[in-house]
KOLBANU-289508 format. One record per residue (C-alpha): residue number from 1; x, y, z. Coordinates in pm, 1 decimal. Layout:
residues N
<site nr="NUM" xx="X" yy="Y" zz="Z"/>
...
This chain:
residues 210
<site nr="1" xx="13661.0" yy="6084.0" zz="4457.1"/>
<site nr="2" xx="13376.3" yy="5910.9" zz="4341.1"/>
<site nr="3" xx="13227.3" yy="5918.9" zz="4021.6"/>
<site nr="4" xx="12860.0" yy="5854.1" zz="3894.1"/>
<site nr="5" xx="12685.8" yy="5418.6" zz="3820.4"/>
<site nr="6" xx="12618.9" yy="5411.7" zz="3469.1"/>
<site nr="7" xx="12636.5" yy="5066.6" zz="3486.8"/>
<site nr="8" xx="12256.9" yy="4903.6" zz="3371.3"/>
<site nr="9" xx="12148.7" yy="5286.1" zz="3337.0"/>
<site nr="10" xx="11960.0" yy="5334.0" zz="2997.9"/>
<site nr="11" xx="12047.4" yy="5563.9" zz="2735.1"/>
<site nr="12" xx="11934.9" yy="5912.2" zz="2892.6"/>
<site nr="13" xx="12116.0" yy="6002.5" zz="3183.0"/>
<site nr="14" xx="11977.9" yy="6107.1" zz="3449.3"/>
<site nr="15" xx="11861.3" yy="6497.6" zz="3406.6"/>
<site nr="16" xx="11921.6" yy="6589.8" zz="3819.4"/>
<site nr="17" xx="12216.9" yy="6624.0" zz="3917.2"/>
<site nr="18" xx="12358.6" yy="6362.1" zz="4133.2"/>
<site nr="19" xx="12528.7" yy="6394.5" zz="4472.8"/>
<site nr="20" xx="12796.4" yy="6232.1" zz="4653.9"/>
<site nr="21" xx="12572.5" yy="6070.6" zz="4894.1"/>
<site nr="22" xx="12369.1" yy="5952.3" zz="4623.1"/>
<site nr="23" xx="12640.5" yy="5814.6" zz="4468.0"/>
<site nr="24" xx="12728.4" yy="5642.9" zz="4786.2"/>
<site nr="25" xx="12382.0" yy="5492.9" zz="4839.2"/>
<site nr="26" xx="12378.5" yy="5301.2" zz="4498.9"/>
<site nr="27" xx="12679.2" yy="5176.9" zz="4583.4"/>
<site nr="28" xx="12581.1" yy="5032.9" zz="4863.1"/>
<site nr="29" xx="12260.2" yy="4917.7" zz="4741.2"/>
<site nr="30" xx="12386.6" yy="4723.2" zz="4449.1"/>
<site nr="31" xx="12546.9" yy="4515.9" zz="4674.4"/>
<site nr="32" xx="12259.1" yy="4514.6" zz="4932.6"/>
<site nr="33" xx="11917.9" yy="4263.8" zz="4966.0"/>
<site nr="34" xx="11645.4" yy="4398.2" zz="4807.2"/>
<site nr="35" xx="11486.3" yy="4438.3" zz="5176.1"/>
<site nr="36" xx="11672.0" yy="4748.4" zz="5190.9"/>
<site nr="37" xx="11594.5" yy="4848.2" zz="4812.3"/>
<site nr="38" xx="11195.4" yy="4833.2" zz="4960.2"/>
<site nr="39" xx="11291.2" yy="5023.3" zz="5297.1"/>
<site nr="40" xx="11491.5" yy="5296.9" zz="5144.3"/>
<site nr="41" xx="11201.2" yy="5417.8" zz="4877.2"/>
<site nr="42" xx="10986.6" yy="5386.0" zz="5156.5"/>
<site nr="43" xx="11161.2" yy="5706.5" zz="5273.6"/>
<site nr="44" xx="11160.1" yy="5919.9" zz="5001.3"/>
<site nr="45" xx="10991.6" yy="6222.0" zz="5006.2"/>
<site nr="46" xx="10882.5" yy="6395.7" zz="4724.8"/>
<site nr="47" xx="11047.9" yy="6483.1" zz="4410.8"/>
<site nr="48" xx="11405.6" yy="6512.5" zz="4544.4"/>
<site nr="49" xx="11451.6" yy="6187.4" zz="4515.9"/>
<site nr="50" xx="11325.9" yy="6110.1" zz="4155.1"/>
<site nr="51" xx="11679.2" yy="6070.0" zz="4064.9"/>
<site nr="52" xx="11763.6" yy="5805.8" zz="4295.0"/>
<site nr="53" xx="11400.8" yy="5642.8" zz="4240.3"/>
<site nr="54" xx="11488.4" yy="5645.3" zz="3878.7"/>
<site nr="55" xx="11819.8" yy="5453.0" zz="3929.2"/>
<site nr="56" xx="11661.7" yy="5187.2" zz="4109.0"/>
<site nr="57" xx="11388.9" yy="5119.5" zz="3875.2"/>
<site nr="58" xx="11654.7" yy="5098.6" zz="3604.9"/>
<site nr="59" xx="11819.5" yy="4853.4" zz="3814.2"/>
<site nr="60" xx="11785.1" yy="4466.4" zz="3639.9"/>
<site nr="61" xx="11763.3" yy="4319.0" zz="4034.5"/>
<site nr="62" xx="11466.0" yy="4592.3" zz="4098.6"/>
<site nr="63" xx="11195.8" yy="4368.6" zz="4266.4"/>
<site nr="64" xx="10838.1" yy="4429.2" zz="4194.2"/>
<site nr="65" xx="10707.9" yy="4545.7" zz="4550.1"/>
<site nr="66" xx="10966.0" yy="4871.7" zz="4498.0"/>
<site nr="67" xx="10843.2" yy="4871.8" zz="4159.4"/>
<site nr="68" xx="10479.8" yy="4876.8" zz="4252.2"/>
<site nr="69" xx="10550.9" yy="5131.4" zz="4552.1"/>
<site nr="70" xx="10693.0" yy="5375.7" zz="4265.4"/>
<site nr="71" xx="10384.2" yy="5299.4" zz="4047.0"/>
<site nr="72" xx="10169.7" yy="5467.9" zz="4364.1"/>
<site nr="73" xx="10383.8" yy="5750.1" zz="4419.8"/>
<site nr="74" xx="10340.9" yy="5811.1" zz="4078.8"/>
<site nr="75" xx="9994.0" yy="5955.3" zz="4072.7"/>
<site nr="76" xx="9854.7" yy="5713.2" zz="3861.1"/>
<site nr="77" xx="9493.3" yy="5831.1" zz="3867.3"/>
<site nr="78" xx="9604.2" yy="6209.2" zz="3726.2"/>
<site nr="79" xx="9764.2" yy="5968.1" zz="3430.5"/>
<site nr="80" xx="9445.9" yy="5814.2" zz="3348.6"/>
<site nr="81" xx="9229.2" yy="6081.7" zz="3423.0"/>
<site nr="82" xx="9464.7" yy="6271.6" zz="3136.2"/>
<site nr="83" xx="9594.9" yy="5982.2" zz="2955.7"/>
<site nr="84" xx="9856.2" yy="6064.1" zz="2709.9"/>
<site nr="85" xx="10138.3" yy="5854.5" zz="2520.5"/>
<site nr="86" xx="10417.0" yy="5723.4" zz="2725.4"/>
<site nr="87" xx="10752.8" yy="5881.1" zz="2633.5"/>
<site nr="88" xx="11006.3" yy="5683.8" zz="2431.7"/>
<site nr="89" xx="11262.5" yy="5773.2" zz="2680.8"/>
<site nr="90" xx="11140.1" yy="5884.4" zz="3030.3"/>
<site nr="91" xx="11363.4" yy="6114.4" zz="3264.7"/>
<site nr="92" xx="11288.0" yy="6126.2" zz="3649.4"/>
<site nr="93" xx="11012.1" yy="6270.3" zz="3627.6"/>
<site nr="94" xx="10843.1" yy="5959.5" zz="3409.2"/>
<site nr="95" xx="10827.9" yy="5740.6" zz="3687.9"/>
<site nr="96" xx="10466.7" yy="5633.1" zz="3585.0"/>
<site nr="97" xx="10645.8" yy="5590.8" zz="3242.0"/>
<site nr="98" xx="10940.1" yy="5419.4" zz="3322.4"/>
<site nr="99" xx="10780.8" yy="5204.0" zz="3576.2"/>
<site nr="100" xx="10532.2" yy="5063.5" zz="3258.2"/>
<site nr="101" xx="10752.3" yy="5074.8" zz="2971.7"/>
<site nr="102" xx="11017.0" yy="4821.3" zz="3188.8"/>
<site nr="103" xx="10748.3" yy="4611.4" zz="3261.9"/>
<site nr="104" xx="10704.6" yy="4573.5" zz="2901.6"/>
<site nr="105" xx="11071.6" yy="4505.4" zz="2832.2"/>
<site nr="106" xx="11057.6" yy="4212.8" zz="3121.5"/>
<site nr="107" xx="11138.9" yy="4413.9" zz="3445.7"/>
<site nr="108" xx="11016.1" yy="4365.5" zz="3793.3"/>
<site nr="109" xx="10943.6" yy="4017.4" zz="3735.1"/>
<site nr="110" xx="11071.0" yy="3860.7" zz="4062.3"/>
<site nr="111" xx="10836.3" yy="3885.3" zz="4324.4"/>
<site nr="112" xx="10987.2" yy="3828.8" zz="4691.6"/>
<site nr="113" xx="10872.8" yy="4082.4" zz="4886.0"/>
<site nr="114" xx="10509.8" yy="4173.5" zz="4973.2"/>
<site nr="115" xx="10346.8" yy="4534.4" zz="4912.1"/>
<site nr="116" xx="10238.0" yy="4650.0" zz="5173.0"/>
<site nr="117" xx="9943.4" yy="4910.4" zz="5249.8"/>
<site nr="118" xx="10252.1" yy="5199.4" zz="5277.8"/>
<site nr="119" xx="10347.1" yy="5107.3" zz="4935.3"/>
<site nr="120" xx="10014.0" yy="5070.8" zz="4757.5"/>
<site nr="121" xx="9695.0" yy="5211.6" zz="4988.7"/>
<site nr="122" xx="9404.3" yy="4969.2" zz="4935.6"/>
<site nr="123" xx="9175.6" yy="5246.0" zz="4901.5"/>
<site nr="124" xx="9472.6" yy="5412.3" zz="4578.4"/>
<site nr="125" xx="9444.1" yy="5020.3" zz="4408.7"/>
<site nr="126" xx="9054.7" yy="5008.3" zz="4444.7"/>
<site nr="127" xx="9033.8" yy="5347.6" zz="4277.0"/>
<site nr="128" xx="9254.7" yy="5296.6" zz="4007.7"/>
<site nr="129" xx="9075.1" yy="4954.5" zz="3909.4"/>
<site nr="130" xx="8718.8" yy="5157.4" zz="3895.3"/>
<site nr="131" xx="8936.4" yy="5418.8" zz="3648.5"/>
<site nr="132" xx="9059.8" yy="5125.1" zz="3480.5"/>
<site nr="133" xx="8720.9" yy="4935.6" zz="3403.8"/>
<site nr="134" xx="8543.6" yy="5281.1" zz="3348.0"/>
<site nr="135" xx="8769.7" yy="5290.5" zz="3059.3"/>
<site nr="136" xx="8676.1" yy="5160.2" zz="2721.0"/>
<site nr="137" xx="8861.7" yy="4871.8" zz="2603.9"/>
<site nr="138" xx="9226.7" yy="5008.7" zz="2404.5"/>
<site nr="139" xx="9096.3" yy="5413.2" zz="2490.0"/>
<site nr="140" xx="9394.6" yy="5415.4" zz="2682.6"/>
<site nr="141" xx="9776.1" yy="5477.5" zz="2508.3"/>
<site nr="142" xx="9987.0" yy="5264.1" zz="2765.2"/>
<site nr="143" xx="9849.1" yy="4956.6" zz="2952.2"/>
<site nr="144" xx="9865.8" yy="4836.7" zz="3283.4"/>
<site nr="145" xx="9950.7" yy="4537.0" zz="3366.6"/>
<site nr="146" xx="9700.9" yy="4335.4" zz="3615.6"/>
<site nr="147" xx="10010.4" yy="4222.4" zz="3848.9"/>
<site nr="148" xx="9975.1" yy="4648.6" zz="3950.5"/>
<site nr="149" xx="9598.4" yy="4619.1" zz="4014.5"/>
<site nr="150" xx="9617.0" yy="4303.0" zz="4257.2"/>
<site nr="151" xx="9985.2" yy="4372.4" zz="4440.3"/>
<site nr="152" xx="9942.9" yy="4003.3" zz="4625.3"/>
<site nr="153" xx="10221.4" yy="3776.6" zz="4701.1"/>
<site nr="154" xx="10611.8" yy="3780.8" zz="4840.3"/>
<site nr="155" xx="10665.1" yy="3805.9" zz="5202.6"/>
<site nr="156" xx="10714.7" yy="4066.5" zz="5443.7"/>
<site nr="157" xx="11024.4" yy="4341.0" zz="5412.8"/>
<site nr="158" xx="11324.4" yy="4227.3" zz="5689.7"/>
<site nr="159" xx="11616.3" yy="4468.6" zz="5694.9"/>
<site nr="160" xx="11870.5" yy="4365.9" zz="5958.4"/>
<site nr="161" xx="11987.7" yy="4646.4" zz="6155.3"/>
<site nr="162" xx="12368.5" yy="4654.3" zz="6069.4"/>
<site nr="163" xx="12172.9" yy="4773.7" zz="5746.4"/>
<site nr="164" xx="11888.9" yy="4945.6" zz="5897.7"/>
<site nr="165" xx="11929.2" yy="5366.8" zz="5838.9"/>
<site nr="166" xx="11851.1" yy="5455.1" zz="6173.6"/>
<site nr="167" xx="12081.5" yy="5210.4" zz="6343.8"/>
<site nr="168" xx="12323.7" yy="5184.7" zz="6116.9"/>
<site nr="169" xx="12645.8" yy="5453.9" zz="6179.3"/>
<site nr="170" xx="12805.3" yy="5414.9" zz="5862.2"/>
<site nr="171" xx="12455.0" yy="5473.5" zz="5691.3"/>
<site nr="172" xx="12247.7" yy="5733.3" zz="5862.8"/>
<site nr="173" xx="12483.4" yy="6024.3" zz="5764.7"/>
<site nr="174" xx="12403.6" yy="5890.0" zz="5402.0"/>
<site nr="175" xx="12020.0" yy="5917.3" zz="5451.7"/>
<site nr="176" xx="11990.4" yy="6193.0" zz="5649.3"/>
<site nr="177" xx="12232.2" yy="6419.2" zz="5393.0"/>
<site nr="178" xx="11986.1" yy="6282.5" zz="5132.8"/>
<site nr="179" xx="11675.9" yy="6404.8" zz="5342.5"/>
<site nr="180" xx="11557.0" yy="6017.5" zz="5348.7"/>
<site nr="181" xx="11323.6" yy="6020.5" zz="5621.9"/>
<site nr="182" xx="11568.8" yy="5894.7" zz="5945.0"/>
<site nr="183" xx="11551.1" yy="5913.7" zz="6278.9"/>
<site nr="184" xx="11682.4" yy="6266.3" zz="6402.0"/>
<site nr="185" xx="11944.2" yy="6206.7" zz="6571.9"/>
<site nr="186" xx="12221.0" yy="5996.8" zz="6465.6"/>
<site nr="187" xx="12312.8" yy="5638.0" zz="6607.6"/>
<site nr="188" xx="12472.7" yy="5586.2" zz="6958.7"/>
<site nr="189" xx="12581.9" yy="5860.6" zz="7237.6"/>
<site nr="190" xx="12398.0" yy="6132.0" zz="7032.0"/>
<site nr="191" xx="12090.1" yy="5975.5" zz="7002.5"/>
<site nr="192" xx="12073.3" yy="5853.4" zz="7349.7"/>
<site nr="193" xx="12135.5" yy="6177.5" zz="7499.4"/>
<site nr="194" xx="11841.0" yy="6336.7" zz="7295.5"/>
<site nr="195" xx="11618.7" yy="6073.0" zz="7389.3"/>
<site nr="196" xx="11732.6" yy="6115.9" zz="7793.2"/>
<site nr="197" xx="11668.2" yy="6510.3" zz="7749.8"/>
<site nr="198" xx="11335.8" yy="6435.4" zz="7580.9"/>
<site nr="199" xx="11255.5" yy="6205.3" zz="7855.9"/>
<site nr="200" xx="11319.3" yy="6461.9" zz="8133.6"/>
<site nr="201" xx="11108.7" yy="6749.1" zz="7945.5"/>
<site nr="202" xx="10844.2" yy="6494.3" zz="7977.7"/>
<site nr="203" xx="10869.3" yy="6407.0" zz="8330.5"/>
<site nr="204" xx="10913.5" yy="6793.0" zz="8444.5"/>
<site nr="205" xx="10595.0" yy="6832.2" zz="8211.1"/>
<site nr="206" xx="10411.5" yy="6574.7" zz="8420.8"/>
<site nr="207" xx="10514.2" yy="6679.9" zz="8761.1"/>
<site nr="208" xx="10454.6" yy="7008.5" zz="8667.5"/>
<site nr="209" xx="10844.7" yy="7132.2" zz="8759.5"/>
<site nr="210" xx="10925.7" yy="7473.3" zz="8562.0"/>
């Protein structure tokens, strides 16, 4: 049976509850590179998987690229269009919050691997540094910090693929219970036969066979 982290978790619990496979995944992230911290909020989708978001940002080894790809997903430009006061003690859904008030506390400070364009769209960090400078000088309740505006630096994300979710067998049940955006079938025979049947739909699509 296996039983919730609460190791390096803050105060508040997390308000979601928390699945097996979730369980499962932190496990095997704690003990995992941070390559595979980057790749696995990469494919996230949507608030089902605050909770585990939230973990990882509470995590002491949390680099700043996963960091800063939270900080997008966040909306940032609905929080400074309607900029309140941070919460003392963000849940889940404070991931603009959270992300901020660690970085005051000293989080996110190593920097190995790069953000990339899926993590923070040049054209999302252009428009939240117009928002920023439109801004009079302390109008804002929360700050943030510059290293967010100009994501530069680390190098790129390298996940080996005994680790990788779609290659990995002992992995992609994990992911794919979680809805983490996986390839759709599962590694080895199964997969292979799917892409073989998709390959013969194609060529009877091109020849023009019923």
């Amino acid at each position: 049976m296996f039983f919730p982290d609460t190791i390096n978790t803050p105060p508040r619990a997390d308000s979601q509850s928390v699945t097996e496979s979730e369980i499962i995944l932190r496990r095997v992230l704690r003990s995992a590179p941070q390559d595979l911290w980057l790749d696995t909020i990469r494919r996230t989708q949507g608030p089902q998987h605050d909770s585990l978001i939230y973990w990882m940002l509470n995590q002491t080894e949390c680099d700043f690229a996963v960091a800063c790809h939270a900080f997008y997903r966040s909306n940032p430009a609905q929080h400074l269009d309607n900029p309140r006061p941070l919460p003392s003690r963000p849940g889940p859904k404070d991931i603009f919050a959270l992300v901020l008030l660690n970085w005051d506390t000293g989080s996110y400070r190593t920097h190995r691997l790069m953000v990339d364009t899926v993590d923070a769209n040049p054209r999302m960090v252009a428009r939240i540094n117009q928002k920023v400078m439109a801004r009079p000088s302390g109008s804002l309740p929360f700050r943030i910090p510059q290293q967010f505006l100009t994501p530069v630096g680390g190098t790129p994300m390298s996940v080996p693929q005994y680790l990788s979710a779609d290659d990995a067998k002992h992995l992609w049940p994990v992911y794919n219970d979680l809805g983490l955006k996986v390839a759709k079938a599962p590694p080895g025979i199964s997969r292979q036969v799917a892409r073989a049947k998709s390959l013969l739909v194609k060529v009877k699509r091109g020849s023009g066979l019923p």
